[in-house]
C-alpha positions as CSV (number, residue, x, y, z in Angstrom):
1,X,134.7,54.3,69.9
2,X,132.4,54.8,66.9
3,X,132.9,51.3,65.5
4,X,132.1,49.6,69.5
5,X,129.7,47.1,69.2
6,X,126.3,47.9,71.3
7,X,124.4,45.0,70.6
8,X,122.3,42.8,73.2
9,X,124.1,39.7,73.8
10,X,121.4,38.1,75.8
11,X,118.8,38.7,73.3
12,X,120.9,37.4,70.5
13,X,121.4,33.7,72.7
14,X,117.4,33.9,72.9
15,X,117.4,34.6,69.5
16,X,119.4,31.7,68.6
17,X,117.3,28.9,70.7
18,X,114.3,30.4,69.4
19,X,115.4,30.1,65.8
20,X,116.7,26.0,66.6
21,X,113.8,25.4,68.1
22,X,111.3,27.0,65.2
23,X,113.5,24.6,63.2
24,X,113.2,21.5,65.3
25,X,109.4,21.7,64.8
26,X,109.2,22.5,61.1
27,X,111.4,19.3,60.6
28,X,109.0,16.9,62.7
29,X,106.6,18.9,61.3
30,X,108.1,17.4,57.4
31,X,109.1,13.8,59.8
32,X,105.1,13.7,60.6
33,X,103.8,14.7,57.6
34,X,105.6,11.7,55.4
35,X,105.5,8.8,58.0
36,X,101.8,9.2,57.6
37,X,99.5,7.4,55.7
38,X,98.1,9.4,52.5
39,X,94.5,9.6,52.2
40,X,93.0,12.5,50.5
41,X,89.8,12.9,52.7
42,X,91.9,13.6,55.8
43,X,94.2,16.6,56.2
44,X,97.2,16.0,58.8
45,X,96.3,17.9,61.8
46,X,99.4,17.3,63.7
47,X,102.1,18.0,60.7
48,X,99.9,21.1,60.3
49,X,100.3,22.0,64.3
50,X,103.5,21.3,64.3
51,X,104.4,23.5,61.0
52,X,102.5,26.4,62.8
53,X,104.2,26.4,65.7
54,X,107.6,25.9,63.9
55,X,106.5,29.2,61.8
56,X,105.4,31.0,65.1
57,X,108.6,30.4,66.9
58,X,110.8,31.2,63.7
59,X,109.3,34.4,63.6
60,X,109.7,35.1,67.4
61,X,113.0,34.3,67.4
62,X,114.1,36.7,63.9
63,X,112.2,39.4,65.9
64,X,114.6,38.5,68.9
65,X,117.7,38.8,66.6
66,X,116.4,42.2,65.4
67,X,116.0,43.8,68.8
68,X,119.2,42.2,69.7
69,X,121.3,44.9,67.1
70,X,118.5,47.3,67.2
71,X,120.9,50.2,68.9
72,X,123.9,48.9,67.6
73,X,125.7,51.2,65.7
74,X,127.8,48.7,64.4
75,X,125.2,46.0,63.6
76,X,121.9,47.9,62.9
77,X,120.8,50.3,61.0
């Protein structure tokens, strides 16, 4: 019973979404940034949105995967 895993499944599925999802926006994020037209007086407000909120949910979602194995004796630590 000492190797039983404890961990929260439903927390880990969140986890998961969250991390696709922090990943979906850092790649339109990049998509927005380079289909743009370059001009150095003018900073890309929505590449620079959509990086932040890709970041943001990323970080969510690997704070979700560590309270998921949190009480795990098998997982955490």
């Amino acid at each position: 019973m000492a190797n039983q895993c404890d961990c929260n499944w439903t927390m880990s599925l969140i986890s998961v979404i969250l991390l696709a999802i922090g990943i979906y926006f850092l790649v339109w994020g990049f998509v927005s940034q380079t289909t743009s037209g370059i001009s150095w007086d003018f900073l890309d407000w929505n590449a620079a949105l959509f990086y932040l909120i890709g970041v943001l949910v990323l970080v969510f979602g690997k704070m979700a995967k560590w309270g998921s194995s949190a009480n795990c004796k098998l997982h955490g630590k």
